[in-house]
N, C-alpha and C positions, 0 to 999 in steps of 0.2 A: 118732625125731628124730635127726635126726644132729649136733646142738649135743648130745645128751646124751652120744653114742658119743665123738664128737670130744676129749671132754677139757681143750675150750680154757676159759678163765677168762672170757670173754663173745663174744658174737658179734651183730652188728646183722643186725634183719632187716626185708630188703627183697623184692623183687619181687611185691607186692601191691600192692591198690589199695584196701584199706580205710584207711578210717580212722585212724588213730591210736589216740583214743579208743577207736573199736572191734577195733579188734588190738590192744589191749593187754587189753581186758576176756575177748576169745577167748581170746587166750594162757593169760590166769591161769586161765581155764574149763577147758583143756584138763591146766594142769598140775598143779592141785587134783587133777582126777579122777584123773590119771594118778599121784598120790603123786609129783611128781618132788622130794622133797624136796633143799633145797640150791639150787633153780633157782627166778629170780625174773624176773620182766619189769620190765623200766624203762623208763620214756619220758625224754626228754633231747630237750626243742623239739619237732621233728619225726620227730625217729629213736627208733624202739623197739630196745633191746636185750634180748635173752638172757642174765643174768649169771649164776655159779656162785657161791655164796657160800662 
């Protein structure tokens, strides 16, 4: 992922056409598995972000 390599403190993500709901459920699915600890997804309205905590 390159929000992970990037080092930035969050990043919105776009260029999809799921969901909301379900881009935010994938995301966390993806980053459970992947141990990304530190890195959480957040919804805000319509935009999902990438945060670092």
């Amino acid at each position: 992922m390159d929000f992970i390599e990037s080092g930035e403190k969050s990043a919105l993500v776009e260029g999809t056409d799921r969901k909301p709901v379900t881009l935010v459920q994938g995301l966390r699915k993806v980053l459970e598995s992947e141990e990304s600890n530190g890195i959480r997804v957040v919804q805000r309205g319509m935009e999902t972000y990438l945060v670092r905590e």
